[in-house]
C-alpha positions in Angstrom: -80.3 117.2 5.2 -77.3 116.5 2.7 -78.8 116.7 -1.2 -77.9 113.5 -3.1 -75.4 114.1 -6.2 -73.4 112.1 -8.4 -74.2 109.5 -11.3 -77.6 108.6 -10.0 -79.1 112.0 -9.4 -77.7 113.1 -13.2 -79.5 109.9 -15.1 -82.7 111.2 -13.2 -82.4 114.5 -14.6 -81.5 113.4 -18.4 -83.9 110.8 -18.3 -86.7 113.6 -17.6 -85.8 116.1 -20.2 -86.1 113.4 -23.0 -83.3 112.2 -25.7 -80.5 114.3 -25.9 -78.8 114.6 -29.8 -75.6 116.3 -29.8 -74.8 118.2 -32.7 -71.3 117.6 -34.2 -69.8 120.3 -36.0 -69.7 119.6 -40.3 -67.1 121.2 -42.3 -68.6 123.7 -44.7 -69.2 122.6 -48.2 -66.3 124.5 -50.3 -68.0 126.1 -53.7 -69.5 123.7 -56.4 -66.8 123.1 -59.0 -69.5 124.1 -62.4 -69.6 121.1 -64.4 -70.2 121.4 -68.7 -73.5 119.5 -69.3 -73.6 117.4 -72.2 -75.3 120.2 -74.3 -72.6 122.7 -73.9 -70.3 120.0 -74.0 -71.5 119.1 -77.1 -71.7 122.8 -77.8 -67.8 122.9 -77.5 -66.8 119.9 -79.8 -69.3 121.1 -82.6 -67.6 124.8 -82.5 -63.7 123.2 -82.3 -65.2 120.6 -85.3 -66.6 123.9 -87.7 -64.1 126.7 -86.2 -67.2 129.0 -85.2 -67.8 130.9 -82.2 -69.5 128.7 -79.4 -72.2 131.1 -78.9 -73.0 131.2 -82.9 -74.3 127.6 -82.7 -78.0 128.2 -81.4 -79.3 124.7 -80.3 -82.9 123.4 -81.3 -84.6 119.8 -81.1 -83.0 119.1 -84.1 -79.6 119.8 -83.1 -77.0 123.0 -83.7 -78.4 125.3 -86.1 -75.9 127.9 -87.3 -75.4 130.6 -90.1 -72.0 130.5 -92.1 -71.0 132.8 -94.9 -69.2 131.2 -98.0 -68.3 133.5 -100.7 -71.1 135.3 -101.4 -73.6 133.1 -100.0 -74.9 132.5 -96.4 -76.3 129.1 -95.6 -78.0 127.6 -92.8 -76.2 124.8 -91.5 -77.3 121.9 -88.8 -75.7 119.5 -87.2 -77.9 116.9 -85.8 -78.4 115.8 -82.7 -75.7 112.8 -82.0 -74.3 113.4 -85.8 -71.5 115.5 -85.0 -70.0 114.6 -88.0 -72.5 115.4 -90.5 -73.3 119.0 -91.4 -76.7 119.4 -93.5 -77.5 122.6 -95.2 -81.0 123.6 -94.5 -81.3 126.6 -97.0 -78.8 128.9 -98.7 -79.2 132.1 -100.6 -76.6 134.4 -102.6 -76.2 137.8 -99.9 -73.1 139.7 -101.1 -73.9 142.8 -98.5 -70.9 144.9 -99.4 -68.3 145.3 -96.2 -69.1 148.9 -96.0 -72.9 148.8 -95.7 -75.2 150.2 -92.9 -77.8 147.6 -92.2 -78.1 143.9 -93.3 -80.6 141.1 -94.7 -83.3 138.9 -93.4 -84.6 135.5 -95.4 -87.2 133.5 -94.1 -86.9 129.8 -94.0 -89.6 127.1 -94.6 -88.9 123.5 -93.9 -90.5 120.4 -94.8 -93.4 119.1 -92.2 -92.5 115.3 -90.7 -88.4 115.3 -91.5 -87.2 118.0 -88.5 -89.1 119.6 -85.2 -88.1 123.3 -86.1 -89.5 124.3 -89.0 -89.1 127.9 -89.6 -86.2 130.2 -89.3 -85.1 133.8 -90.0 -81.5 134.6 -90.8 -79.1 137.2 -92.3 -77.0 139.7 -91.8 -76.5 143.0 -89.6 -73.7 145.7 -89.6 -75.3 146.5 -85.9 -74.4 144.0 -82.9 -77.9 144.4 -81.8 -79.5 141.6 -80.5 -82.6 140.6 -82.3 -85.8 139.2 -80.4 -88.8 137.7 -82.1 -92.6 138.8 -80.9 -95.5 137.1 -81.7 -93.7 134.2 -82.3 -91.3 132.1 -79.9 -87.8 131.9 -81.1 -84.5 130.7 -80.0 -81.4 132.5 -80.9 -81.1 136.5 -81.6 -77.6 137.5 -81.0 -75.5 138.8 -83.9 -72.3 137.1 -83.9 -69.8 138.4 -86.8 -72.2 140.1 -88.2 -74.3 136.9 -88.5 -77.8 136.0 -86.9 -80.7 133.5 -86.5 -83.8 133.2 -85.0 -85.4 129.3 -85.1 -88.8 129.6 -84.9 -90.1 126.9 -82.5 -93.9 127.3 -83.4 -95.0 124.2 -84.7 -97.5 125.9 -87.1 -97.6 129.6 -88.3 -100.4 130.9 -89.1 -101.2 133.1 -92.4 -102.7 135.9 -90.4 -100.6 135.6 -87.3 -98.6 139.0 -86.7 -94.7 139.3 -85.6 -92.1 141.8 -85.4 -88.4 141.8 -84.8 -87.5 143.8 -82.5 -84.0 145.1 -80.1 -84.0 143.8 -76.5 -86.0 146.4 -75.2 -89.0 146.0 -77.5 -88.1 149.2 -79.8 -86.2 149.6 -82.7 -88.0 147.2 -85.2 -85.4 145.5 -87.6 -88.6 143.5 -89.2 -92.3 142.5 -89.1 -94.7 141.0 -91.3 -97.2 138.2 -90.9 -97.2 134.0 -91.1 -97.6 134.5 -94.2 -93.9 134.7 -95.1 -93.6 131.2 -93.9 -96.2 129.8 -95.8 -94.8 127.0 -97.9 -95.3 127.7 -102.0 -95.4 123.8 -102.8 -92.2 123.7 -104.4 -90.6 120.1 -103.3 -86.7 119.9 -102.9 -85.4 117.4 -105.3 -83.5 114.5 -104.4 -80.2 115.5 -105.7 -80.8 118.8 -104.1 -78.5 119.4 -100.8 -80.5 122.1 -99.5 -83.2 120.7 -97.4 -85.7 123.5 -96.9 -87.2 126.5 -98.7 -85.9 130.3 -98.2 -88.7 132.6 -98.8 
């Protein structure tokens, strides 16, 4: 007895084993060009606008909070959030570290409640290219660029009794500590004519 073949016998046999999906082959996605999101993008224009390093500009809620020296002063710049243009000093102090010196400067910065989201800062200056971080607090920030630095301190209340220490990357070499009580506002209120927006303590 002669076995039946051909077209008939072949739909029996797919129809049993159930739908069939054939698989065609896809080309393989070539690597993700990186795209600049509109944070570093914004990044870049501010840097090109104020001739700084991109990586000096340390970006808050507020907006791009740097540290510029000018003569003999340092001051604590921002530039708001969609205000490329405008440049407002938050605090500025007179730090003539000579060229020469081993070490560097810290200043403590208190603003105003109600008028920007980061409050508190710490800045100066550092002869070593350490990285500074913050414990006991949570800051943005650290690096020393050009001998520059800045924590923002994105607490939105420091207490008087709360403890914190600056320390290197790997939680040694303390630069600084203290307690909230550095940040603690002495009452003083910033006159209208006054550029300087917050208080250095």
């Amino acid at each position: 007895m002669r076995r039946r073949s051909g077209p008939g016998l072949l739909a029996v046999v797919l129809a049993a084993c159930g739908p069939w999906i054939i698989e065609q082959p896809t080309p393989s996605p070539s690597a993700p060009t990186p795209s600049v999101g509109p944070d570093e993008e914004a990044r870049r224009v501010v840097a090109e606008m104020l001739d700084v390093e991109p990586s000096a500009l340390v970006a808050t809620e507020d907006g791009f909070v740097f540290v510029a020296r000018i003569g003999d002063e340092l001051r604590l710049l921002l530039s708001r959030d969609g205000a490329t243009g405008i440049i407002d000093v938050l605090a500025r102090v007179v730090d003539d570290l000579p060229p020469d010196a081993s070490g560097g400067s810290s200043f403590a910065v208190v603003c105003p409640g109600g008028s920007l989201q980061v409050r508190y800062y710490l800045f100066g200056q550092d002869t070593r290219e350490v990285t500074k971080v913050l414990t006991g607090l949570t800051a943005l920030g650290g690096e020393v660029i050009d001998g520059l630095w800045l924590l923002a301190i994105t607490d939105d209340e420091i207490a008087a009794g709360q403890r914190w220490e600056v320390v290197d990357p790997l939680g040694m070499a303390g630069f600084q500590s203290g307690s909230g009580e550095l940040f603690v506002a002495d009452g003083e209120t910033i006159g209208e004519g006054d550029s300087v927006l917050c208080e250095v303590n």
